[in-house]
C-alpha positions in Angstrom: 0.0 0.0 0.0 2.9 2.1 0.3 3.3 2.9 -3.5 -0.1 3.9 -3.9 -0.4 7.8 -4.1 -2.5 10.0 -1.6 -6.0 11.0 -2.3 -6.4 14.1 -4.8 -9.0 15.3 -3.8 -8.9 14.7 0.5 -5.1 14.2 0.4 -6.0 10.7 2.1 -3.7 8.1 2.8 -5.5 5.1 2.8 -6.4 4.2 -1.2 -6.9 1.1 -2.6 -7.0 -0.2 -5.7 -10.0 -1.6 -8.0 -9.1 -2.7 -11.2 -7.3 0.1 -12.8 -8.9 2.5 -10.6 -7.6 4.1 -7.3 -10.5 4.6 -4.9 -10.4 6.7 -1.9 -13.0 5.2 1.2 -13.0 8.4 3.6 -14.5 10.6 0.1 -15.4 8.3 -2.3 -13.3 9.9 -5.0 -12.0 7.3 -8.0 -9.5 8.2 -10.2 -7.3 6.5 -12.8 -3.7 7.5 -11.7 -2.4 6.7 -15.2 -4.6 9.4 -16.8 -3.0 13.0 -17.6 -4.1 15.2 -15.1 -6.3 18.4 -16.5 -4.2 21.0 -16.3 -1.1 22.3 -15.4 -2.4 23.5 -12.5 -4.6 20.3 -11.9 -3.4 20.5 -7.9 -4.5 24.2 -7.5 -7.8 24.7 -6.0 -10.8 25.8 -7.4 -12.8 27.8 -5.2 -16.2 28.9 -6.3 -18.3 31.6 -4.3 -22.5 30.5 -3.0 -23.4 30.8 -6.3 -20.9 28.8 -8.1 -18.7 31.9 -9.6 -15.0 30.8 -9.8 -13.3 33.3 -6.9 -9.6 34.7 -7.8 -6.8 36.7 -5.9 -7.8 40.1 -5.8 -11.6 39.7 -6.1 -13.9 42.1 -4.6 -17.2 39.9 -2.8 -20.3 40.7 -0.6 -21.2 38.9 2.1 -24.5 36.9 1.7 -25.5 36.0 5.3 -24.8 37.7 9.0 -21.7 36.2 10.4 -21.5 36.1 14.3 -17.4 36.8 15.1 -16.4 35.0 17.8 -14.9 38.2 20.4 -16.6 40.7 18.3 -19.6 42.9 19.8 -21.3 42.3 16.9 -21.6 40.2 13.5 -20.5 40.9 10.4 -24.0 42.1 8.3 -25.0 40.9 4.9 -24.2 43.3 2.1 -20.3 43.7 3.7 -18.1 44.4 0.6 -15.0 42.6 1.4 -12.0 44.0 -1.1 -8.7 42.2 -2.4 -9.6 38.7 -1.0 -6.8 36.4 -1.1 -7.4 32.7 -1.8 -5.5 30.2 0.7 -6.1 25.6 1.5 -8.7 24.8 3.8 -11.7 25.1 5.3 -11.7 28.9 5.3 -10.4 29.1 2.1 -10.5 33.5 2.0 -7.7 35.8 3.7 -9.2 39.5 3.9 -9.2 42.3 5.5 -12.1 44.0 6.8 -13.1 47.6 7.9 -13.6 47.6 11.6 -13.2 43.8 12.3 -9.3 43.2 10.7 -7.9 40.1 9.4 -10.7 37.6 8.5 -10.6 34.4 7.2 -14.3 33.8 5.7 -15.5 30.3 4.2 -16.0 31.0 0.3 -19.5 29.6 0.6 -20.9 33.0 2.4 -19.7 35.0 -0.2 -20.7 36.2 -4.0 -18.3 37.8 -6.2 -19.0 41.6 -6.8 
């Protein structure tokens, strides 16, 4: 099991193989591993904003729900425009700065490109 390569989509260790397949068990993901992968930049993420707009670096987006912040007085309100968002791995997958609150890191799935 050693040879077999990690997960591409979960970065999961424990594959197995089917046939000519690779088959990840924590997120179901197969994959052939001696297909060409799409693009040159087939291991950069795509991140896509609530309503399925592909996000860059330097985007401007608007907040589509309230957002309670933890040690803040108060939430962040629908409608905040959020300026030069930059796009980072994980769950919270935005780096921004905000007006009154600072650094941020928002979930790309409470957001809408502007």
């Amino acid at each position: 099991m050693a040879d077999l390569p990690p997960c591409p989509e979960c970065r999961s260790e424990y594959v197995y193989a089917d046939g000519e397949l690779l088959i990840c068990p924590e997120c179901s993901h197969e994959w052939n591993p001696s297909a060409a992968p799409a693009g040159d930049d087939a291991g950069a993420p795509v991140v896509r904003d609530a309503f399925g707009t592909v996000l860059a670096d330097g985007d401007a987006v608007v907040l589509v729900k309230d957002l309670k912040v933890r040690g803040a007085s108060a939430p962040l309100k629908q409608g905040t425009r959020v300026k030069s968002i930059r796009l980072v791995d994980g769950d919270h997958n935005i780096d921004c700065q905000i007006d009154g609150f600072g650094a941020m890191a928002l979930k790309s799935e409470f957001v809408k490109k502007a």
